[in-house]
N, C-alpha and C positions, 0 to 999 in steps of 0.2 A: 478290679481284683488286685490284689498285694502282689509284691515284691518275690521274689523267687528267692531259696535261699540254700545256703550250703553247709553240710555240719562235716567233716570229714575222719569221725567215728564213727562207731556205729553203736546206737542204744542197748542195753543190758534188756531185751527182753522175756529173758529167765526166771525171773521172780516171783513175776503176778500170771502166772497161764498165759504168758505171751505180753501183757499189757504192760503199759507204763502212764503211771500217774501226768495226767497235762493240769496245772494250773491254768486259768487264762484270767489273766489281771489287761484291767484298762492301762491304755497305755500312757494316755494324758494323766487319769485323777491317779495310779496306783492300787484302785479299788479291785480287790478279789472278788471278778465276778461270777466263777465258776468253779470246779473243778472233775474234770473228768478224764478217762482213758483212754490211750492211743497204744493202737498194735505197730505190726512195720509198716503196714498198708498207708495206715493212717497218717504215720510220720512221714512216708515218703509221699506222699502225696499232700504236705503240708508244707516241706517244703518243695516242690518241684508249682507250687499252684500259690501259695501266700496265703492261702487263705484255708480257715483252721478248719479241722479233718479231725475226725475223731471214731472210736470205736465203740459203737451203742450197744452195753451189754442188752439192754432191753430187746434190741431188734436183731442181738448177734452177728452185726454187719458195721462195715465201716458206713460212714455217715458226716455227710459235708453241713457243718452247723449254717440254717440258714438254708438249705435244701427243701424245706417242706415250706418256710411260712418269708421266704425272699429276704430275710434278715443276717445275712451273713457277717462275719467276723472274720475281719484281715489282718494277719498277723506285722505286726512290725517290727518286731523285737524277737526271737528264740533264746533263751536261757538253758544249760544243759549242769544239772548237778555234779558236782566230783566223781560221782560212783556212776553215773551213765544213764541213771536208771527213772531219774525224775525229771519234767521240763516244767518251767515258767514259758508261758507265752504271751507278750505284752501284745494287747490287738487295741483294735478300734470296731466296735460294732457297729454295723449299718442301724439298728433298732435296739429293740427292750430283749436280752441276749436271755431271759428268763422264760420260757414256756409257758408261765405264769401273769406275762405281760407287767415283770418287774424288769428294771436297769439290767441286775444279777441275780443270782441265784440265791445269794445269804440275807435274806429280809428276816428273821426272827434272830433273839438276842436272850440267850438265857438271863431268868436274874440272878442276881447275887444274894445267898441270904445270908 
C-alpha cells in the first residue's frame, strides 16, 4: 500500500455538489490515465491510506480504485491547484487502471480534419 500523506488545507468542495476533479497520471511515463471525482471522504481517505480513493458517481459511494478487480493505484505524488478545487495524482498502478483492460482510460484520438 502507499505512503500516507498530509495536505494541511483543506479542498474547495463547493463547486461540483461536493466533488472535486482527481486527475491520475502515471507517475513514472506522465501519461493521463484517468480522470475522475473525489468527495472529502474520498480525499481523506486517499490521503490517511496512499492509495487512490475516489467518488463513483455511478455507484453514488466512495470507491477504492482496484477494490472490485485487485488492481489498485498507489498514489505517490499529490498535486493540489491554486484555487483548492482540482488534484493531479501521480500513482503507479498495480495492472491495466482501465475497466476496459486498457493501461488508461484515454485509448481513442479524435482526427483532425
Amino acid at each position: 500500500m502507499g505512503s500516507k500523506f498530509h495536505f494541511d488545507k483543506e479542498l474547495d468542495f463547493s463547486k461540483l455538489d461536493g466533488l472535486v476533479p482527481a486527475v491520475i497520471q502515471h507517475a513514472d511515463s506522465g501519461d493521463v490515465l484517468m480522470v475522475a471525482f473525489m468527495n472529502a471522504e474520498a480525499w481523506r481517505r486517499t490521503l490517511e491510506t496512499g492509495r487512490v480513493t475516489l467518488f463513483r458517481r455511478s455507484l453514488g459511494r466512495v470507491w477504492v480504485k482496484g477494490e472490485d478487480d485487485g488492481q489498485y493505484v498507489d498514489a505517490i505524488e499529490i498535486l493540489v491547484d491554486c484555487d483548492n478545487d482540482t488534484v493531479i495524482i501521480k500513482a503507479r498502478p498495480t495492472g491495466n487502471l482501465c475497466g476496459h483492460g486498457y493501461p488508461g482510460c484515454f485509448i481513442r484520438q479524435a482526427a483532425r480534419t
